[in-house]
C-alpha positions as CSV (number, residue, x, y, z in Angstrom):
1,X,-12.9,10.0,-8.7
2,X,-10.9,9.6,-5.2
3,X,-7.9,11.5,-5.3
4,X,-4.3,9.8,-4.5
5,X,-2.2,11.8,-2.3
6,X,0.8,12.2,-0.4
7,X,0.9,11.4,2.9
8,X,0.9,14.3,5.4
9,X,0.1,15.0,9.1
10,X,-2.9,16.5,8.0
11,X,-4.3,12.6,6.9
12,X,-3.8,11.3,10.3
13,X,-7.6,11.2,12.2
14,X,-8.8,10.6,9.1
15,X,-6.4,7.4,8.2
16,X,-7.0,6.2,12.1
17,X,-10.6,6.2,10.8
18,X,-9.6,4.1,8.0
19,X,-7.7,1.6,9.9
20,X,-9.9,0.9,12.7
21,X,-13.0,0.6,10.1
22,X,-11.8,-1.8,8.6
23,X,-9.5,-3.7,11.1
24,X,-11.4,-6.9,11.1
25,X,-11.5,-7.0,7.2
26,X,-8.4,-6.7,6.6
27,X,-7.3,-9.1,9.7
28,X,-8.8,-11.8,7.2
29,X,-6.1,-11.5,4.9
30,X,-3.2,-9.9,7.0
31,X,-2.1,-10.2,10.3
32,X,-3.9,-7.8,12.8
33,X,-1.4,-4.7,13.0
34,X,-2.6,-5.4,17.3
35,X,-3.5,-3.3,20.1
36,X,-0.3,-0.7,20.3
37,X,-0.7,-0.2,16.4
38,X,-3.8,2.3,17.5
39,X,-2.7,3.3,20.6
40,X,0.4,4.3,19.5
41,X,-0.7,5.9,15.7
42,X,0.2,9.2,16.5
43,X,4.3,8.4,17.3
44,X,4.2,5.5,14.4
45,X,2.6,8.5,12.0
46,X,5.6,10.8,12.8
47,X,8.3,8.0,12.4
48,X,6.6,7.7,9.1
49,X,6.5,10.9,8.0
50,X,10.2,10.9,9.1
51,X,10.7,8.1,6.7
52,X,9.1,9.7,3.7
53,X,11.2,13.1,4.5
54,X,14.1,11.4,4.0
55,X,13.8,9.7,0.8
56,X,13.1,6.1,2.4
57,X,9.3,5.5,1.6
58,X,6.5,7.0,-0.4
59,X,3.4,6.9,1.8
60,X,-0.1,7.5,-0.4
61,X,-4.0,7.7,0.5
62,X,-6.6,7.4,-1.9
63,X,-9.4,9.8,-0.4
64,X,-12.8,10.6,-1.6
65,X,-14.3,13.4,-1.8
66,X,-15.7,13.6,1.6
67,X,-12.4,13.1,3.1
68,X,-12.5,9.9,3.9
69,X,-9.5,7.8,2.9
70,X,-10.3,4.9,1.4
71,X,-7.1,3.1,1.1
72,X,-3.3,3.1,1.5
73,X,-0.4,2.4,-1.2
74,X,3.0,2.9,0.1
75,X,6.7,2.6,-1.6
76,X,8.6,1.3,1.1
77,X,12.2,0.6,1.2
78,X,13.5,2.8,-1.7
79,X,16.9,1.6,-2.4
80,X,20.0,3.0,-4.3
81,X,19.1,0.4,-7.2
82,X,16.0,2.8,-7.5
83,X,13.7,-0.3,-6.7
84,X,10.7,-0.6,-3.6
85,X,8.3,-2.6,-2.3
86,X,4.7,-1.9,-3.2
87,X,2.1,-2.7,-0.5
88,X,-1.5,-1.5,-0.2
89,X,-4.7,-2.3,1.4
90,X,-8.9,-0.7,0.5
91,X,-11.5,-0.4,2.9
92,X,-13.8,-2.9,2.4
93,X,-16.5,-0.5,1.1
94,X,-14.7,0.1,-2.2
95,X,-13.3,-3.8,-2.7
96,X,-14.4,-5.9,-5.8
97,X,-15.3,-2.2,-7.9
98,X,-11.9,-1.7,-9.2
99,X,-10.4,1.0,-7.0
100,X,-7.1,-0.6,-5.8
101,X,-6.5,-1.8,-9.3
102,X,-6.6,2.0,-10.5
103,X,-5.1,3.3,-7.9
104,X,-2.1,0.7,-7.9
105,X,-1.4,1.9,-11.7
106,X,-1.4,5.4,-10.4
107,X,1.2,4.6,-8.0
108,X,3.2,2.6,-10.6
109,X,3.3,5.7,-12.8
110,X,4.1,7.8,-10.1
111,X,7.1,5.7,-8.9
112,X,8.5,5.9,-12.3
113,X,7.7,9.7,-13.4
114,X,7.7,11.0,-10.1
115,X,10.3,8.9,-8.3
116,X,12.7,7.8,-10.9
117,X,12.0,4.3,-9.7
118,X,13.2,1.5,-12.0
119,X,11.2,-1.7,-10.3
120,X,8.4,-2.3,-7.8
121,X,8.3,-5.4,-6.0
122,X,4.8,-7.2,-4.4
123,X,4.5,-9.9,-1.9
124,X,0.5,-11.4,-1.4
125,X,-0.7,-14.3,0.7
126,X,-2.0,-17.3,-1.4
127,X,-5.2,-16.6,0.7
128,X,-5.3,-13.0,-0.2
129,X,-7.0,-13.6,-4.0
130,X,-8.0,-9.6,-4.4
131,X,-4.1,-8.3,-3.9
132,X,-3.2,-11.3,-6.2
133,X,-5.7,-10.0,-9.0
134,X,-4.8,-6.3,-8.6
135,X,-1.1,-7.1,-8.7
136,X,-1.4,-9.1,-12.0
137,X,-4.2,-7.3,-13.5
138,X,-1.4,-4.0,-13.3
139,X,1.8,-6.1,-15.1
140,X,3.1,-7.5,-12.3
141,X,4.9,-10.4,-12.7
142,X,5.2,-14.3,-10.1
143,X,9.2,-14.6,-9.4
144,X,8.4,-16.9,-6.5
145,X,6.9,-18.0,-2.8
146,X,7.6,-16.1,0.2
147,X,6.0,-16.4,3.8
148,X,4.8,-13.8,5.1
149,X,3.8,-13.7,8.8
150,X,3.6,-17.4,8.4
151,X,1.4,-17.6,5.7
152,X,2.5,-18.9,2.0
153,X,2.4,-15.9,-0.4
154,X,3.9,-14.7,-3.8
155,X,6.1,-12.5,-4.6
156,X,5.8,-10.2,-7.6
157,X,8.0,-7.6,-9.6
158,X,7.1,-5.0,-12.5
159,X,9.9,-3.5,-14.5
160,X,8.8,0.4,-14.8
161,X,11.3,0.4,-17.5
162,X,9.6,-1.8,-20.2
């Protein structure tokens, strides 16, 4: 079973490996992160690491056990109402065979034993049906429409406190 960790320095060639794999994949349901997202990984890894130091973010990779990373869930704007913003993306390789769904739960059950967190919050594009599924298939709930980089999306929220 991949193993969800942390994010550290020592994830970074491997995570550039992720990201560039599976750039055009994901550009089908995201925006492309662009150009200066790779050429500048190494300074955007450090701010984030920064981030995570400080309280701000949770950064996780799901790796297997050759290393590879096979996706990304991050807590990201921890706030002082103990509530964050859930986003996460799978290489393509491992989509459709339950692996964000799992991995999602794991997160959920590390924001709330782990980070004392109260509430995640989840934003998808309507276009975007596997983040959609994962994110109700793991008790999140619709509270409304949101655009994200132009496109029409949903946004979601699970009470960890239920």
């Amino acid at each position: 079973m991949p193993e969800l960790q942390l994010l550290t320095i020592g994830h970074a060639d491997a995570l550039l490996d992720f990201e560039r794999d599976n750039r055009e994949f994901f550009a089908r349901s995201v925006p492309d992160r662009g150009d200066d997202y790779f050429t500048g990984f190494a300074t955007r890894q450090a701010e984030l690491l920064a981030e995570q130091a400080a309280g701000l973010c949770h950064f996780h990779v799901l790796v297997d056990a050759d290393g590879s990373v096979l996706g990304r869930f991050n807590l990201v704007d921890v706030s002082a109402d103990r509530s964050a913003d859930l986003g996460f993306r799978v290489a393509e390789r491992v989509t459709g065979r339950g692996v964000a769904t799992d991995a999602v739960r794991r997160v959920c059950a590390l924001a709330r034993e782990g980070y004392g967190l109260h509430r995640l919050y989840a934003s998808a594009a309507l276009e975007n049906a596997g983040s959609l599924g994962v994110l109700r298939r793991t008790g999140f709930v619709p509270v409304g429409e949101v655009v994200l980089s132009g496109r029409p999306g949903i946004r979601h929220v699970l009470e960890l406190t239920a």
